[in-house]
Rosetta silent file (secondary structure, phi, psi, omega in degrees, C-alpha in Angstrom):
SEQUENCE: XXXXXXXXXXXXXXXXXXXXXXXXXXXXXXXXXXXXXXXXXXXXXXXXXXXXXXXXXXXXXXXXXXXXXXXXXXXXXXXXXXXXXXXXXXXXXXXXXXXXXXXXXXXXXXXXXXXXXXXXXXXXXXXXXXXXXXXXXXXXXXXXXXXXXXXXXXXXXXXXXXXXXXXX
SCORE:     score description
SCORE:     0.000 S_00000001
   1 L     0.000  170.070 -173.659    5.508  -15.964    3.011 S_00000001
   2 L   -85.190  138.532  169.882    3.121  -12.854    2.969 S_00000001
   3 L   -57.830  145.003  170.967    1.408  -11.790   -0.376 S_00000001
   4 L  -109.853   14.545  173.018    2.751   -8.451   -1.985 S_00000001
   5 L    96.905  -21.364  165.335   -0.233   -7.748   -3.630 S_00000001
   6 L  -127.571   17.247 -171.823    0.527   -8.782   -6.834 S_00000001
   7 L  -132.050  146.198  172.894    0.137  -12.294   -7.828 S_00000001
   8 L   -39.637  140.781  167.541   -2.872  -14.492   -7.752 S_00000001
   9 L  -101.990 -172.578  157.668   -3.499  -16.363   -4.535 S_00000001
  10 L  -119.924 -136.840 -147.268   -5.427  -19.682   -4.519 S_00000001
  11 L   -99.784  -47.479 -175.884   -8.325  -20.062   -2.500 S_00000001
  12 H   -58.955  -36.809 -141.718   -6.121  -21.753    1.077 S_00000001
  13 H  -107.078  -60.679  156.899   -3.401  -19.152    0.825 S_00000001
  14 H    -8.125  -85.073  172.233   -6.259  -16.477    0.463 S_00000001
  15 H   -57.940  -15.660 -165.162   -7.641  -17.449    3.418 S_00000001
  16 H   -92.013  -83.936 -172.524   -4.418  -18.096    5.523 S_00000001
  17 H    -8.298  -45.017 -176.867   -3.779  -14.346    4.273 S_00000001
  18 H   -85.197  -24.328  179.606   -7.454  -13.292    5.936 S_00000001
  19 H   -62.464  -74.085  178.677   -6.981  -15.452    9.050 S_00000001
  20 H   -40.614  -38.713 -166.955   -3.713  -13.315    9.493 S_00000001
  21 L   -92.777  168.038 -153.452   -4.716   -9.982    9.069 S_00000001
  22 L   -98.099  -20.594 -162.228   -5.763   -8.051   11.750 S_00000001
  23 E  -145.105  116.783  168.944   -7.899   -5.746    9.375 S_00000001
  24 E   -95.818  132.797  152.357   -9.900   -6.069    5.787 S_00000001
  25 E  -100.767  114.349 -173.229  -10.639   -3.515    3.659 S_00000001
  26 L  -108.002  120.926  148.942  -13.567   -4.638    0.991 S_00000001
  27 L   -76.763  169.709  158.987  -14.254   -1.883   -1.502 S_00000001
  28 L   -71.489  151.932  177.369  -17.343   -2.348   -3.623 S_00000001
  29 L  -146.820  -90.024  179.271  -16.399   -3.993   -6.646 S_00000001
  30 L   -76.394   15.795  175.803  -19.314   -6.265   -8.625 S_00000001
  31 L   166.760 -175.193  156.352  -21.681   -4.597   -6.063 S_00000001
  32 L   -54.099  -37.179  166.784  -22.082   -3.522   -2.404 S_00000001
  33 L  -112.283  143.663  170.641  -21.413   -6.890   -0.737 S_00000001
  34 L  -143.839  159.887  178.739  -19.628   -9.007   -1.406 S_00000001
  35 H   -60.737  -14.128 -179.813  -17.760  -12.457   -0.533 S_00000001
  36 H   -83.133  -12.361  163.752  -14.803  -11.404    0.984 S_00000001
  37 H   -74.707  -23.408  172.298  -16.868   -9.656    3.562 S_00000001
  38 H   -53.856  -35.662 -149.152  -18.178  -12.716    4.842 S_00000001
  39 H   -75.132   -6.109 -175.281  -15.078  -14.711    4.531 S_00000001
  40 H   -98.810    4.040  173.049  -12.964  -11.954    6.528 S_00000001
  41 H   -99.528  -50.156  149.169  -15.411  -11.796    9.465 S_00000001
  42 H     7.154  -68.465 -168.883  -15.165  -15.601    9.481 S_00000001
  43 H   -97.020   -2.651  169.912  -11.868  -15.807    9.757 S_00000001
  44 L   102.284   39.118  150.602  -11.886  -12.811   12.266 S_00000001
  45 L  -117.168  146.019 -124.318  -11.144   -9.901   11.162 S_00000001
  46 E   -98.111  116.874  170.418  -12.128   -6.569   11.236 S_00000001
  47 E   -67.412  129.502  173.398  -14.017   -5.615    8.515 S_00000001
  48 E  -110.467  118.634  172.363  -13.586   -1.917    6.721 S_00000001
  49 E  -156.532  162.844  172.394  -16.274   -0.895    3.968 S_00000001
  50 E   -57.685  178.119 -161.860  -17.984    1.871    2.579 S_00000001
  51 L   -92.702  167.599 -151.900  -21.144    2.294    4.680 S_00000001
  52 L  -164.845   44.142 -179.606  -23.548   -0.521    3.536 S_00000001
  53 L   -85.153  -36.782  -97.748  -26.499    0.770    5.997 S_00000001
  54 L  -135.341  -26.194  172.520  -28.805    1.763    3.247 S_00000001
  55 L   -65.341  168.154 -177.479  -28.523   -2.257    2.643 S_00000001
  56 L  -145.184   80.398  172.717  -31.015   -4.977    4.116 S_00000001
  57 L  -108.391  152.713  173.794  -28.788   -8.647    4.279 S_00000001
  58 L  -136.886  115.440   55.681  -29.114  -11.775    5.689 S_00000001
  59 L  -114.241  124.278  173.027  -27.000  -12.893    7.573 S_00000001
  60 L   -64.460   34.118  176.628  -26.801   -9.196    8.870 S_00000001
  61 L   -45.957   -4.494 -173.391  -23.026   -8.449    9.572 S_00000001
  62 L  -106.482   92.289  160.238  -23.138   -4.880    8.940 S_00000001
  63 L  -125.382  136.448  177.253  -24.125   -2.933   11.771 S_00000001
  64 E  -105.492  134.324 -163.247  -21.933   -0.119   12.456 S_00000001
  65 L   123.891  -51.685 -161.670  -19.760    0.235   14.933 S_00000001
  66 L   -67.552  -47.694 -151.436  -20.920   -2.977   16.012 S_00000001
  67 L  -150.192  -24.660  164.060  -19.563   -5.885   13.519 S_00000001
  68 E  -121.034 -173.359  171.251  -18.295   -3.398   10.910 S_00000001
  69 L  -134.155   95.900  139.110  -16.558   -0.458   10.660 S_00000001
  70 E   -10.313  103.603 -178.022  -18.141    2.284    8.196 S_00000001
  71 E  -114.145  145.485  166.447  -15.722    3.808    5.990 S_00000001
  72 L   -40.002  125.181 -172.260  -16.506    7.229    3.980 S_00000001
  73 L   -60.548  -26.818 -175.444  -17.791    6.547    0.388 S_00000001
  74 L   -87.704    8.672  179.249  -14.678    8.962   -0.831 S_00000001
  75 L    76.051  -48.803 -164.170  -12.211    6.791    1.378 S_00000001
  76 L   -32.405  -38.774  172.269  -11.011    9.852    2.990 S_00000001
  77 L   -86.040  -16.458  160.980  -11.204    8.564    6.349 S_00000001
  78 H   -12.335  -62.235 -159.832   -9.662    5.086    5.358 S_00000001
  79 H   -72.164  -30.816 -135.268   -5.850    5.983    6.488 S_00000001
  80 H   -99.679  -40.726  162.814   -7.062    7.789    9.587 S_00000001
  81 H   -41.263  -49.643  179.760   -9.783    4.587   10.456 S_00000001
  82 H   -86.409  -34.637  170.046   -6.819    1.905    9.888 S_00000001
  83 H   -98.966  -17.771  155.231   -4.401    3.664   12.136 S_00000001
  84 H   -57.483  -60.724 -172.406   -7.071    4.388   15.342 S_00000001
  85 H   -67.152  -23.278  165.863   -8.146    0.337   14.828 S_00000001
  86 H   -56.308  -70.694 -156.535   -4.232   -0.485   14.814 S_00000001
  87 H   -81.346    3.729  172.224   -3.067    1.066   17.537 S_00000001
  88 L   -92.705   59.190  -95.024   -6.642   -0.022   19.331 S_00000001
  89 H  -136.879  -78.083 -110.669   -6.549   -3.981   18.686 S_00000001
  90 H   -94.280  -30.361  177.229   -8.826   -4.772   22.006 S_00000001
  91 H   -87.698  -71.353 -166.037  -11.720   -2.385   20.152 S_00000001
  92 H   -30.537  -53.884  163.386  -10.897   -4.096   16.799 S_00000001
  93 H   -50.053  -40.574 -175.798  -11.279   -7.376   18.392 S_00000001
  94 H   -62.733  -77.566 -154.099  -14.590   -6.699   20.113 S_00000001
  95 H   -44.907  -35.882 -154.974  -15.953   -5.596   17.067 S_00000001
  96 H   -80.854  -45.421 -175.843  -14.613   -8.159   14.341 S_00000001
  97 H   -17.685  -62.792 -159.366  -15.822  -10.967   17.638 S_00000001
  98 H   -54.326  -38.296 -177.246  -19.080   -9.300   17.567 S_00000001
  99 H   -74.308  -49.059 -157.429  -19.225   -9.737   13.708 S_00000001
 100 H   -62.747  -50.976 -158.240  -17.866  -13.808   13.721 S_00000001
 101 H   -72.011  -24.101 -178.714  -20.345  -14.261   16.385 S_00000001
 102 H   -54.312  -53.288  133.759  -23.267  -12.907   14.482 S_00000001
 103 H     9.425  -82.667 -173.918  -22.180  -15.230   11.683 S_00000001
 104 H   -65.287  -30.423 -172.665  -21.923  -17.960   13.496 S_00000001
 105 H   -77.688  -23.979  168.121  -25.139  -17.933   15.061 S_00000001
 106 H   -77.996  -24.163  175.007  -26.914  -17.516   11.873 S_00000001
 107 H   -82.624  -34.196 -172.628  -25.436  -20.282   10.542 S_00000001
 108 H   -65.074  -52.909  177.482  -25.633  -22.611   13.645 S_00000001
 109 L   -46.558 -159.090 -177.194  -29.539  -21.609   13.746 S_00000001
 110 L   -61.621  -32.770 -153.204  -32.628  -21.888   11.243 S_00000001
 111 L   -47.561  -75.101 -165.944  -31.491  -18.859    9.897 S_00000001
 112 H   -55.127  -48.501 -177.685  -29.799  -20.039    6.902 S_00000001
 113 H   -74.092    6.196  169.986  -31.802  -23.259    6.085 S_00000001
 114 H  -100.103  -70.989 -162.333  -35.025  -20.958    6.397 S_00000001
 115 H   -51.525  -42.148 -175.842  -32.825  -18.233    3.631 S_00000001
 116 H   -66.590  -48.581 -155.121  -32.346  -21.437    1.254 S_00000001
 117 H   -66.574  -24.035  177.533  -36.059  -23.088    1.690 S_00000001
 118 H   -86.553   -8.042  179.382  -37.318  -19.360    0.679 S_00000001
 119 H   -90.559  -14.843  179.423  -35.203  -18.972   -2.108 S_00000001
 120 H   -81.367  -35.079  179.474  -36.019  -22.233   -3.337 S_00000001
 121 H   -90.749  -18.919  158.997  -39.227  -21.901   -3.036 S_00000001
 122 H   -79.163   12.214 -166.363  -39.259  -18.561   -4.864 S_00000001
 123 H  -115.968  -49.245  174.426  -37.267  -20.343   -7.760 S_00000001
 124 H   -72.620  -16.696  158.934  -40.257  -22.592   -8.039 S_00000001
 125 H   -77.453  -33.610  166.624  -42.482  -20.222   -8.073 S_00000001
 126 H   -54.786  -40.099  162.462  -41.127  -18.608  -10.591 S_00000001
 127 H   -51.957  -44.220  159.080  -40.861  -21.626  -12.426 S_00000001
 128 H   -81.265  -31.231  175.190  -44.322  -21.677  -12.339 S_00000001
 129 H   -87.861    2.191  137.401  -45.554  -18.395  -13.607 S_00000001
 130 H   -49.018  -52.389 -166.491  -43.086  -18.621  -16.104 S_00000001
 131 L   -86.962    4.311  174.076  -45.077  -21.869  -17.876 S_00000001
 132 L   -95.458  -37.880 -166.632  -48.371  -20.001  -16.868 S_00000001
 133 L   -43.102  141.681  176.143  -47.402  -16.885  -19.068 S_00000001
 134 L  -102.205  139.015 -159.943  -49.660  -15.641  -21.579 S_00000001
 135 L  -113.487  129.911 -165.120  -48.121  -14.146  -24.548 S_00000001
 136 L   -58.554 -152.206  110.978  -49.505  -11.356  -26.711 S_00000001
 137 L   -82.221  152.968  163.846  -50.048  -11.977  -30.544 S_00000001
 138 L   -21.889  131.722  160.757  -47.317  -11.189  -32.938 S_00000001
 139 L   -80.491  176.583 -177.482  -47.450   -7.590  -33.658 S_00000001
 140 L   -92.778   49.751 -178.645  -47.775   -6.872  -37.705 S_00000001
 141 L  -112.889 -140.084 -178.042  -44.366   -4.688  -37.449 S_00000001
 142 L  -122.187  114.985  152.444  -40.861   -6.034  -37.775 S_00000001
 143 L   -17.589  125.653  149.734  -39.118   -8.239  -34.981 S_00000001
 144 L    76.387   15.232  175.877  -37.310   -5.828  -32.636 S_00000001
 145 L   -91.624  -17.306  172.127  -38.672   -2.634  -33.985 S_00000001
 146 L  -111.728  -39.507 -147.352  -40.996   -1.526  -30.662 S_00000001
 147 L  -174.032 -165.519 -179.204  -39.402   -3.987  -28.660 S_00000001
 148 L   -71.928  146.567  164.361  -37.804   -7.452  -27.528 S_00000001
 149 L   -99.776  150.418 -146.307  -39.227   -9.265  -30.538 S_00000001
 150 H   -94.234  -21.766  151.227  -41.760  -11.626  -28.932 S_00000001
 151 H   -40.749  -35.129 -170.768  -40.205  -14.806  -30.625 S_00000001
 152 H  -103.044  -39.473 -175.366  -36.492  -14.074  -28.680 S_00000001
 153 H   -72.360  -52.381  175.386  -38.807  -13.126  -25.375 S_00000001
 154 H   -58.792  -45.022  166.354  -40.569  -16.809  -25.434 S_00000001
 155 H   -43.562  -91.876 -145.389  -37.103  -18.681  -26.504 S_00000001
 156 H   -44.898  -65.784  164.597  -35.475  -16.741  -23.800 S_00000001
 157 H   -23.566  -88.234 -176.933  -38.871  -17.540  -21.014 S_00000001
 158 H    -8.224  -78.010 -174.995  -38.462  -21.201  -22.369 S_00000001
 159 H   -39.299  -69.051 -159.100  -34.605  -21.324  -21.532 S_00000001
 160 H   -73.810   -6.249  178.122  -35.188  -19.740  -18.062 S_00000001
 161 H   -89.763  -26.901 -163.642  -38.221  -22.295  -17.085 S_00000001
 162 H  -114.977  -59.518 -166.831  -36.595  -25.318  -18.655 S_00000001
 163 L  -114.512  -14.525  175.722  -32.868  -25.205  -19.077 S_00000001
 164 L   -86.911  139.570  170.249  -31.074  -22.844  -16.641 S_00000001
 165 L  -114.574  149.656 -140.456  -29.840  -24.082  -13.403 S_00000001
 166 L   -99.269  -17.361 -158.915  -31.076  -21.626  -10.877 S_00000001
 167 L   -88.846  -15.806 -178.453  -29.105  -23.543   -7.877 S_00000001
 168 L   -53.215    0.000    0.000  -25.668  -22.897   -9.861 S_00000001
């Protein structure tokens, strides 16, 4: 059966949910992008978001008109957006197509495995100018009275050079 909207899904019934619809609406939530736009042009369907132009992503799915559909930051045009793309399915296909194929092509290419090897290699860089930092002397004040006390900033350095994993 179809979701009402109020109970948890799990991650297959999610997706059988995105495969089915004809139309997603992603609001911003922890940010501007997010995963569900990827996973609903994936599974093919026409993506609805606040305009996201002002963004720079890779894999680029938002061009508008093209692969998204640009909704009003106030919504207002939402209802009016959703019922034009309804009763128009053949431009709602071209578009969410246009988005799957963009997708896909970034993924089939270089594209991606060039977006990992640079992030990886900026995680190692970092890695290194982390263990190159030079550190100030103590000031003669009180820990945390001007600032990050420089004892919690080196711990902290330490941690992110040593013990966090960056690939998580």
């Amino acid at each position: 059966g179809r979701s009402t909207g109020f109970e948890r899904l799990g991650k297959a019934r999610y997706l059988r949910e995105l495969a089915e619809s004809r139309i997603v609406f992603s609001p911003f939530g922890w940010g501007e992008i997010c995963f569900r736009d990827y996973e609903a042009v994936a599974c093919g369907a026409l993506l609805l978001k606040p305009s996201v132009e002002h963004l720079v992503t890779s894999p680029d799915i938002f061009v508008a008109g093209e692969t998204y559909v640009p909704v009003r930051w106030d919504l207002a045009d939402l209802p009016e957006l959703c019922s034009h793309y309804l009763a128009h399915p053949e431009e709602a296909e071209t578009i969410a197509r246009a988005a799957q194929e963009r997708l896909l092509g970034y993924l089939r290419h270089r594209d991606f495995a060039e977006d990992v090897e640079r992030a990886l290699a900026d995680l190692r860089d970092l890695q290194e100018r982390l263990a190159r930092g030079r550190w100030p002397d103590e000031p003669p004040l009180e820990p945390w009275s001007t600032g990050t006390s420089l004892a919690y900033a080196k711990e902290l350095c330490e941690y992110w050079r040593e013990r966090f994993d960056w690939r998580a």
